[in-house]
PyMOL commands that place a pseudoatom at each C-alpha (Angstrom):
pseudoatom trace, name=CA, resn=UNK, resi=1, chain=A, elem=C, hetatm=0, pos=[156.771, 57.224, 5.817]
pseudoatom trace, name=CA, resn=UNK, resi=2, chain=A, elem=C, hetatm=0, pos=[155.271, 59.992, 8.216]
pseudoatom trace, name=CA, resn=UNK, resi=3, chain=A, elem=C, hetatm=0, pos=[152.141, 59.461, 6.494]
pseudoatom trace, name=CA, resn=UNK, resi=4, chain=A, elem=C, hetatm=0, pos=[151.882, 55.808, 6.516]
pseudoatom trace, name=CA, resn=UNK, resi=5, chain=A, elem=C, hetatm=0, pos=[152.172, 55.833, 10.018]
pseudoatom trace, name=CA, resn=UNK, resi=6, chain=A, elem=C, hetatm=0, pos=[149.686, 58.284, 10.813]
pseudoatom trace, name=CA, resn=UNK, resi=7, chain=A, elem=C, hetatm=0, pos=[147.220, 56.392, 8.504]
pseudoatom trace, name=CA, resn=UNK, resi=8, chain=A, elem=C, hetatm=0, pos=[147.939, 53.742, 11.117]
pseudoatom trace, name=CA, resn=UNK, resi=9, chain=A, elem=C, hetatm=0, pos=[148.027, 55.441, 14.475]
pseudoatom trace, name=CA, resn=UNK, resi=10, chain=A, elem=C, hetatm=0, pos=[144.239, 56.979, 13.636]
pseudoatom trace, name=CA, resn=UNK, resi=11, chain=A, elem=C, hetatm=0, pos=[143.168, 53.398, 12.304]
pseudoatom trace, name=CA, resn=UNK, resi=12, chain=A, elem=C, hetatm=0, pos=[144.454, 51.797, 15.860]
pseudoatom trace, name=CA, resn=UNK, resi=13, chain=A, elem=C, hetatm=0, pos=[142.528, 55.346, 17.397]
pseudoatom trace, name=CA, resn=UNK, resi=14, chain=A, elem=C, hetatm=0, pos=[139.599, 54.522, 15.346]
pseudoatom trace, name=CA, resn=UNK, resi=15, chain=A, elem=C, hetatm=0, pos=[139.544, 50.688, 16.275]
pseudoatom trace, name=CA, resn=UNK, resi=16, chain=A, elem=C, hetatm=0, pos=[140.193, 51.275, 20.082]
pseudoatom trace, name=CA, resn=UNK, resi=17, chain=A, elem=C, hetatm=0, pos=[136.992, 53.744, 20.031]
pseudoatom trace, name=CA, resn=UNK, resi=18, chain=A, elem=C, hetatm=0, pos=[134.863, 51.276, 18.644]
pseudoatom trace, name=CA, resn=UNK, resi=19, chain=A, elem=C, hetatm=0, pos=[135.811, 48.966, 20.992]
pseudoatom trace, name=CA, resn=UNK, resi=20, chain=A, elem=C, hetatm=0, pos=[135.312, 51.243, 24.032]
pseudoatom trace, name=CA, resn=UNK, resi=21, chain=A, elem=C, hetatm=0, pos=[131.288, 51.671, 22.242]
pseudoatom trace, name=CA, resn=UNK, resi=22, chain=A, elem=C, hetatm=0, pos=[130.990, 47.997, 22.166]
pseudoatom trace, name=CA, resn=UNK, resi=23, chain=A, elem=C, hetatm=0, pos=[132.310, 47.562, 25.844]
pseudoatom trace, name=CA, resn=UNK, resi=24, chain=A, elem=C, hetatm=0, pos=[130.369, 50.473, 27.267]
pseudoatom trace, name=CA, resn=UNK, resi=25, chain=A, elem=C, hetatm=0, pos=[127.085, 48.655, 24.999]
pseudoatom trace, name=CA, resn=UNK, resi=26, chain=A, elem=C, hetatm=0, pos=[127.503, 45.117, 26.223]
pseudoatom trace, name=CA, resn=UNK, resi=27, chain=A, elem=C, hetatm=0, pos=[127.868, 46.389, 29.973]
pseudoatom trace, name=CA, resn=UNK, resi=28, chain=A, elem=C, hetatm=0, pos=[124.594, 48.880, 30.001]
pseudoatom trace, name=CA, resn=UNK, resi=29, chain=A, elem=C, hetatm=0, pos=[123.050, 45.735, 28.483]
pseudoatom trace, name=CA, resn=UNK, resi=30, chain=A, elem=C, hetatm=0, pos=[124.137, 43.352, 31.189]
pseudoatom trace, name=CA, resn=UNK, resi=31, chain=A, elem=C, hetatm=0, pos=[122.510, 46.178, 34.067]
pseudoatom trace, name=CA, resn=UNK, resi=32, chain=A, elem=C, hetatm=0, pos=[119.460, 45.766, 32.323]
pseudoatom trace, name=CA, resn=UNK, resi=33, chain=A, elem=C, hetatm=0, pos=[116.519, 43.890, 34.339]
pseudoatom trace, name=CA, resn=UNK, resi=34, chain=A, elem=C, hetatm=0, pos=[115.105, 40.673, 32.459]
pseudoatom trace, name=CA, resn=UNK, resi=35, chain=A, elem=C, hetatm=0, pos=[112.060, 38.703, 33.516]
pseudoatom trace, name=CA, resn=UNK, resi=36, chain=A, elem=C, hetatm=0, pos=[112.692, 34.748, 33.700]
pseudoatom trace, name=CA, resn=UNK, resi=37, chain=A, elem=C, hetatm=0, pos=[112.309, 34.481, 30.014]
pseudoatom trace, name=CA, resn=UNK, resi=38, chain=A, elem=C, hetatm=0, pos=[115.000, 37.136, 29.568]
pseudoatom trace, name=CA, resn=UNK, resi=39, chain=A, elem=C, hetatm=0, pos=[113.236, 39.730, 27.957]
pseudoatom trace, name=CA, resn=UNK, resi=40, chain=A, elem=C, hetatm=0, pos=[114.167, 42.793, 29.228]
pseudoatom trace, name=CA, resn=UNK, resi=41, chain=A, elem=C, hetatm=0, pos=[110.992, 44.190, 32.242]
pseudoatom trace, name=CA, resn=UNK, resi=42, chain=A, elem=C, hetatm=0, pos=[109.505, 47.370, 32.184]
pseudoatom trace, name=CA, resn=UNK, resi=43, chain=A, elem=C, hetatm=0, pos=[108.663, 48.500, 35.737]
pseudoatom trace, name=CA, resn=UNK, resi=44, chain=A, elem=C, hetatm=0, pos=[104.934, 49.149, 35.757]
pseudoatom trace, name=CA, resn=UNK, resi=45, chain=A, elem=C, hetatm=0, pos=[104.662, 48.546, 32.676]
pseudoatom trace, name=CA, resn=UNK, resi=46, chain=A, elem=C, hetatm=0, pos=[102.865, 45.475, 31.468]
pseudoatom trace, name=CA, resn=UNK, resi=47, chain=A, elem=C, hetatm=0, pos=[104.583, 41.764, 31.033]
pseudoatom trace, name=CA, resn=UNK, resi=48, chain=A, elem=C, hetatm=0, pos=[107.190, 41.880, 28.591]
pseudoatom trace, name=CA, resn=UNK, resi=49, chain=A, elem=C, hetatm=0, pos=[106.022, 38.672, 27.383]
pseudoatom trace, name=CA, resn=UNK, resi=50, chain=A, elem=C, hetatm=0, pos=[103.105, 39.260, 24.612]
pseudoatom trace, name=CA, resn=UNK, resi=51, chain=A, elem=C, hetatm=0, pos=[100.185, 36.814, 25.712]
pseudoatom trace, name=CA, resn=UNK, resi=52, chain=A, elem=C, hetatm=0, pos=[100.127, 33.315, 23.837]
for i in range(1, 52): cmd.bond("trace and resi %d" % i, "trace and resi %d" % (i + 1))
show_as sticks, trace
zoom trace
């Protein structure tokens, strides 16, 4: 029984961790400048958008 719940205490450690990542990901994404075409801009760097 002891074991069993372990098993499911580090799953639910496990699964709250990778949902921290994702949260932490999806935020530094969202703080990241876009041009109008929302590709992300490179200050002094050259357009983001390849020529056409």
């Amino acid at each position: 029984m002891r074991d069993r719940l372990q098993t499911w205490v580090l799953a639910a450690a496990v699964a709250a961790l990778l949902l921290a990542i994702a949260q932490i990901y999806r935020v530094n994404l969202a703080k990241t400048p876009t041009n109008l075409e929302g590709n992300i801009a490179i200050d002094g760097g050259m357009t983001a958008n390849p020529p056409q």
